[in-house]
N, C-alpha and C positions, 0 to 999 in steps of 0.2 A: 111085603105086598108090592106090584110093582100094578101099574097102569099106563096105557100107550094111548097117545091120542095122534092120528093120523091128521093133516089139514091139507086141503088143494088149496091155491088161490092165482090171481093172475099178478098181484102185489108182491112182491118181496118186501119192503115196507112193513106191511100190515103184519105179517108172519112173525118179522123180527119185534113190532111191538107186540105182537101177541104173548109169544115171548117171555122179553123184559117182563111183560105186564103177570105174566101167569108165575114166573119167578118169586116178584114180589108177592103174590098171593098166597103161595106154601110158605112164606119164610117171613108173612105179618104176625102181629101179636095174636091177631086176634082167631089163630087158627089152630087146631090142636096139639097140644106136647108142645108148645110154644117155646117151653125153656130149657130146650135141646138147642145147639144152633148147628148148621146145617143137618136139620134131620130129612127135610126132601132131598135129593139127589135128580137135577135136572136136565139129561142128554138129550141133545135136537142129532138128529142123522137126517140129513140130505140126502132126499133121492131123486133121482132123474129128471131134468126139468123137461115136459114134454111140448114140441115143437109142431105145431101146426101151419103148412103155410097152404095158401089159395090163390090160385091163377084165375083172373078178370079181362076176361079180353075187353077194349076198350071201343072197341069198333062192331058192331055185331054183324056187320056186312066183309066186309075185306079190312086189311091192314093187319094182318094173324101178328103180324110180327109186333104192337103195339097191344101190349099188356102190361096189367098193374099188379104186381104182389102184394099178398096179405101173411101177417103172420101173425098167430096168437101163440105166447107161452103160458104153458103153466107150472106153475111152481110147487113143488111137493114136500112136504119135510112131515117126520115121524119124532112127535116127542117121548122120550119113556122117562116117568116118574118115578123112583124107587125110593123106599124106604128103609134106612136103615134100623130102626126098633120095631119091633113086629105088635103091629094094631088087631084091633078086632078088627070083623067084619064090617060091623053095625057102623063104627067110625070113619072104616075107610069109603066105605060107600057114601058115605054120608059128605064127604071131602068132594066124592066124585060128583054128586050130587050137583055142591056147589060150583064146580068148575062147568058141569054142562050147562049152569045158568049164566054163565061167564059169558061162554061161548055163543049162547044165541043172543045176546043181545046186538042192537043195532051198528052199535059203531065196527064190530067186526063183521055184521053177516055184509054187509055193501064191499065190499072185496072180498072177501071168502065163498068158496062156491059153497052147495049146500050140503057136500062132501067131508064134514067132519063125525068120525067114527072115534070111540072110546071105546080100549078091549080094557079088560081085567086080566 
């Protein structure tokens, strides 16, 4: 079974404890087939950081030429979960379950935008 969880954020930070943190979570005890080790399989792919920038002109009458730039990035990266012994259904969803409760908790939505997708 594999599972992909997409995340935007404007943090690179948070992504990478997201991470660490979702790492240790397939690979605690207290989580199913426990006494496999490495039975999750956990690839991050990077993709395109996207680049916004915003011209302010600073003067609203004259001085064209005295402007302030803005730029916002955001950060994208695609995790894909794989499993190397083949689960039931019922289990694995149930795994998934627990990680979409991971996911909306507080300490990650405050950098994260509200752009987190989980395919199957």
């Amino acid at each position: 079974m594999q599972c992909r969880i997409s995340i935007e954020s404007f943090c690179v930070k948070s992504i990478n404890h997201f991470v660490q943190h979702l790492e240790w979570f397939l690979n605690s005890k207290t989580m199913v087939h426990s006494t496999f080790k490495n039975f999750w399989s956990v690839k991050v792919v990077y993709l395109p950081t996207l680049k916004k920038k915003h011209t302010l002109l600073k003067s609203p009458h004259v001085n064209k030429t005295a402007r302030e730039q803005f730029e916002v990035r955001i950060y994208k990266r695609l995790i894909c979960i794989d499993t190397c012994v083949p689960l039931k259904k019922q289990s694995f969803l149930r795994i998934i379950y627990s990680l979409q409760k991971l996911l909306t908790t507080k300490s990650y939505n405050k950098f994260m935008r509200s752009k987190i997708n989980i395919f199957i």
